[in-house]
C-alpha positions, 0 to 999 in steps of 0.5 A, spaced: 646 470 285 648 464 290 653 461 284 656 467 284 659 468 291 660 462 293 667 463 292 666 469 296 672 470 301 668 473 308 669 481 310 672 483 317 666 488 318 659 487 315 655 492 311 651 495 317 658 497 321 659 502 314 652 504 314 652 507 321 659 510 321 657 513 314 649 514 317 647 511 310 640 510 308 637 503 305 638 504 298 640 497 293 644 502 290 648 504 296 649 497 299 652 494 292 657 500 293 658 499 300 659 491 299 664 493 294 668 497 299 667 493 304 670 487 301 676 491 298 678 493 304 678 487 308 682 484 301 687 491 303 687 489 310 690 482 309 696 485 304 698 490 310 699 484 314 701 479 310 695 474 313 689 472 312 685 473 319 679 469 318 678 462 319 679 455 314 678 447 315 682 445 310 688 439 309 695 442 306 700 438 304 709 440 305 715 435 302 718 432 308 722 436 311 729 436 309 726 440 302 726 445 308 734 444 310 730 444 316 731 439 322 728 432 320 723 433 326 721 440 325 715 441 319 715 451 318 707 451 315 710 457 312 704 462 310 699 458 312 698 459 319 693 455 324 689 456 329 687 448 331 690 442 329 686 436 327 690 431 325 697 429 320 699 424 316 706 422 313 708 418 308 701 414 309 703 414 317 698 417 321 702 421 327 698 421 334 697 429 334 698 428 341 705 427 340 706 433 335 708 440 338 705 446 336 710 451 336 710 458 339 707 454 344 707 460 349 703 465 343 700 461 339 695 460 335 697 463 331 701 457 330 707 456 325 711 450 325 709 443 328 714 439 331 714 432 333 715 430 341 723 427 340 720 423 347 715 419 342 716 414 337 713 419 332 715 421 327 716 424 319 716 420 313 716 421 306 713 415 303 714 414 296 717 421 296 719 428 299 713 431 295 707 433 299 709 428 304 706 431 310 698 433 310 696 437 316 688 437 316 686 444 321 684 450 322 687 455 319 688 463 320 689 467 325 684 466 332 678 464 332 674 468 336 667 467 337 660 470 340 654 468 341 649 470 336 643 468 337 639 462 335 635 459 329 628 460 328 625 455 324 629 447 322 632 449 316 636 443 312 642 443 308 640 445 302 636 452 304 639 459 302 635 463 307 636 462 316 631 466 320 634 468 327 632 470 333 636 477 333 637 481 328 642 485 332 647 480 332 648 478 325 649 483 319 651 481 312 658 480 311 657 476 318 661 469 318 656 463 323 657 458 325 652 453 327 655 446 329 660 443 325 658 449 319 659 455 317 655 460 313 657 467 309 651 472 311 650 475 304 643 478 305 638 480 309 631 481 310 625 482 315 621 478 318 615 478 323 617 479 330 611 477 333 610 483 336 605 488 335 603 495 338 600 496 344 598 503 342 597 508 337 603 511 335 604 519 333 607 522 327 611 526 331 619 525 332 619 527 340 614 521 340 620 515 341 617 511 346 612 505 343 608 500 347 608 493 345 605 488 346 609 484 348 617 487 347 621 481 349 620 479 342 624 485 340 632 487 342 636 493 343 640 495 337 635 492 332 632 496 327 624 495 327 619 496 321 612 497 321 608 501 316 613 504 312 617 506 317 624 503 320 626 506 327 633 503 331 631 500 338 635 504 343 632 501 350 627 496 353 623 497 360 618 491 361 614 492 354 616 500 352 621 501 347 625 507 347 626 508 339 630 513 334 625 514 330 625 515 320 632 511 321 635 509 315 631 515 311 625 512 312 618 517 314 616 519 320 608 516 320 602 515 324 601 507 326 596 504 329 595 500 335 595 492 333 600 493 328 606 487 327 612 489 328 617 487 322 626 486 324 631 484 319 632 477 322 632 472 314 638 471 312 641 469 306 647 465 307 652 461 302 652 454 306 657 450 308 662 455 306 670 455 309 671 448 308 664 446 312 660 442 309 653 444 309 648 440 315 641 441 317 639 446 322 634 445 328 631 450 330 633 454 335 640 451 335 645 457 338 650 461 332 656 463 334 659 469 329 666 469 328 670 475 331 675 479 328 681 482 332 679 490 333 683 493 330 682 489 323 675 491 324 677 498 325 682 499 318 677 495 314 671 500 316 676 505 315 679 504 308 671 503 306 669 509 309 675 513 305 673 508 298 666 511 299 668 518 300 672 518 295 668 516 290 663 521 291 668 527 290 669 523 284 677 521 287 679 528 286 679 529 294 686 529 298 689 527 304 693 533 308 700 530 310 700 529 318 708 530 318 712 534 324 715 537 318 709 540 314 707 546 319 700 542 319 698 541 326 697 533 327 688 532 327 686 530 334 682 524 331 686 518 328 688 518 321 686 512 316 694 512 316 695 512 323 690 506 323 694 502 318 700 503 323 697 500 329 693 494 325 701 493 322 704 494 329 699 489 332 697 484 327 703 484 321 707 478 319 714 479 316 713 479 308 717 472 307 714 466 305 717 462 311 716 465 318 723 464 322 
């Protein structure tokens, strides 16, 4: 299964943001198909806007300058955007990056052309000829924001699938991790012992959301627990009491006894080394960090998943009611998946040419 996706590119919302919009049961079937929604969405995002959003270490090489009718002192990057440099080569020569300016120095990242510092003594060659003279090594995309994410739980080295981590909360499958110099493509989930056991018996009754454990610093808000049969959502934590949703995910409303372990979603299965990294081991308890897509590509993306999925349940027979003035419909309240689109585009879209001017 690994061999298949390593190509894989990553999505801009994971398989949880869909299910909880959707209010979708765990069913392998359901997340095939939600996977799939996911993934053609984030794919639709990057054509609305003409970018990709999401960060890359690579080395691309230009011709020399002059291929470009450009000024000589001045390399445009073209549709490959980036967000941090690392170093240039040209004609063989290594170019001090601190001699090279990023333009827009003002906006960027992202940023769309390099400029050798006319004050320098730098400067652009073509070596044995114009073509791909000029080799950027960076990181390319949009922006690369990033969150805390936990740590890893466990040593684990560079040739491991599965990651055990701290907070199952943070991460979701379609997440991007880095840890270190490394990124991983979360690509499954599944539980793993918290360490935490109940307290007390528990009742099959739906009122009854309040659950002692033994010690609930082992657990987060957000995540969702398993224990017996039954999944439940952690919605607050004082001191050692748990305040839960109870049957989340479909699962049964049941009786439970005090001393049950308590069970979190928190191995992951990853694709290693993945947007250019190279794959290293990983210590134990050495922070992540989950790569952040803008708002508004997150928001279209679960939209147009959402919109995929409903459709294929009516069987691709359902319509949209035209929002326009002139239709004598009254405009919905709530954001259309069009009026989504429009507002990813207005913040987010690149003009659709080769160079950017």
């Amino acid at each position: 299964m690994t061999q298949v996706i390593d190509y894989m590119e990553p999505w801009y919302a994971t398989r949880e943001d869909v299910k909880d919009a959707l209010d979708y049961k765990v069913t392998a079937r359901a997340d095939a198909r939600i996977d799939r929604a996911i993934a053609a969405g984030s794919r639709s995002v990057d054509r609305l806007c003409h970018r990709r959003f999401y960060p890359v270490l690579d080395a691309r090489s230009w011709d020399w300058p002059n291929g470009q009718y450009a000024r000589s002192w001045r390399l445009w990057l073209d549709n490959s955007e980036l967000v941090e440099l690392h170093g240039v080569v040209s004609g063989g020569v290594t170019i001090p990056t601190d001699t090279v300016i990023l333009q827009p120095n003002r906006s960027g990242p992202p940023y769309r052309s390099l400029e050798i510092d006319l004050s320098s003594s730098s400067a652009f060659s073509t070596g044995d000829t114009q073509q791909n003279a000029i080799t950027v090594t960076g990181l390319w995309g949009y922006k690369n924001v990033e969150r805390p994410a936990g740590t890893a739980v466990g040593a684990v080295d560079e040739a491991a699938t599965t990651l055990t981590v701290s907070d199952a909360s943070l991460v979701g499958v379609g997440s991007v991790l880095r840890a270190g110099g490394e990124r991983l493509l979360v690509t499954g989930r599944s539980m793993a012992d918290t360490g935490a056991t109940l307290a007390a018996d528990v009742t099959a009754q739906a009122n009854a959301v309040t659950l002692q454990l033994a010690d609930a610093s082992l657990v987060h808000e957000d995540e969702v627990l398993l224990f017996d049969g039954e999944r439940v959502r952690v919605d607050d934590i004082a001191g050692d009491t748990v305040v839960v949703r109870r049957q989340w995910d479909g699962t049964p409303l049941a009786a439970h006894t005090a001393g049950t372990h308590v069970y979190a979603p928190r191995t992951l299965t990853v694709v290693r080394g993945a947007l250019g990294t190279t794959a290293a081991s990983i210590a134990d308890g050495a922070p992540l960090v989950a790569w952040e897509p803008p708002a508004l590509v997150r928001t279209l993306t679960i939209a147009e998943a959402v919109m995929t999925l409903s459709q294929e349940l009516a069987g691709y027979a359902r319509t949209s009611r035209s929002s326009s003035s002139g239709s004598g419909e009254q405009r919905p309240l709530q954001p259309t998946v069009d009026d989504i689109r429009q507002q990813c585009l207005t913040a987010h879209g690149r003009m659709a040419r080769t160079r950017a001017v």
